[in-house]
C-alpha positions in Angstrom: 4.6 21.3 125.2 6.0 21.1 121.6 3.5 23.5 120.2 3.7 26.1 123.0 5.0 29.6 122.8 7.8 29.7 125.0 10.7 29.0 122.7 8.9 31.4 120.2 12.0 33.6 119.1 15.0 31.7 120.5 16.8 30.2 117.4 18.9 27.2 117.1 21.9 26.3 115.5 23.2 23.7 114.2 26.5 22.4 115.5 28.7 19.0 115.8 29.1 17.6 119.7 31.2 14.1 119.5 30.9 13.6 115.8 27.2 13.8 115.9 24.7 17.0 114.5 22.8 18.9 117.0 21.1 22.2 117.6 21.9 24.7 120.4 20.7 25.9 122.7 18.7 22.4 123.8 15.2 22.7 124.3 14.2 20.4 127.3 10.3 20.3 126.6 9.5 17.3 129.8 12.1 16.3 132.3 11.8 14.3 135.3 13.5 14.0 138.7 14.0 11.4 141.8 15.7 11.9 144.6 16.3 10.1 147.7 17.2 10.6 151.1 19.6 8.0 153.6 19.4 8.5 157.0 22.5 7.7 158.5 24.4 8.1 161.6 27.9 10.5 161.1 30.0 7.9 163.1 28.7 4.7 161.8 29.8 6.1 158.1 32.9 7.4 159.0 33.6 3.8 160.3 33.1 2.6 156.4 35.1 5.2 154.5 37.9 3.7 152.6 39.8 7.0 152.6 41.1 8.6 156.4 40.5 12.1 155.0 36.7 10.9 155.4 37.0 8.6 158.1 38.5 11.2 160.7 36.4 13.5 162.4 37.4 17.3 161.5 38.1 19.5 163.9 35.0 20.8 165.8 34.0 24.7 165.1 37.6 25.3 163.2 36.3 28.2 161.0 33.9 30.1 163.8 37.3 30.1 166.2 38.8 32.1 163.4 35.8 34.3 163.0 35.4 34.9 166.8 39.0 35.5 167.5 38.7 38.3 164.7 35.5 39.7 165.9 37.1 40.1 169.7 40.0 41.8 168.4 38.2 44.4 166.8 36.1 45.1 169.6 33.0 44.2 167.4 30.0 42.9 170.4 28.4 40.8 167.3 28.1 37.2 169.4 31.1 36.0 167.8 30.1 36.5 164.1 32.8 38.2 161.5 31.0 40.6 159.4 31.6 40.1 155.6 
């Protein structure tokens, strides 16, 4: 990847980060990614949660209440949904 063209043009400079030389901008040439994915059930985490602000459950549909009540006052026959 070091010898291909798609940096061609794009010149660095040479700056100090944390007492140390570099050159911006980076050029990543390889990079490599993991990820991971824990099924869990909602309530059984909540139960762990050091802090309440994560341990209690929020309230349900808070922010489509809003939107509804605003989209019946203006007469709007959108199901419920606020146009933005």
């Amino acid at each position: 990847m070091r010898r291909s063209p798609f940096f061609d043009g794009v010149t660095q400079s040479e700056v100090t980060i944390a007492g140390q030389p570099a050159k911006v901008p980076i050029f990543y040439y390889d990079g490599t990614a993991t990820q991971a994915v824990f099924a869990a059930r909602l309530g059984a985490l909540r139960q762990l949660m050091p802090d309440p602000r994560f341990s209690r459950k929020p309230r349900a549909n808070a922010g489509l209440r809003a939107a509804s009540a605003a989209s019946s006052a203006s007469g709007s026959r959108s199901g419920g949904r606020a146009r933005v």
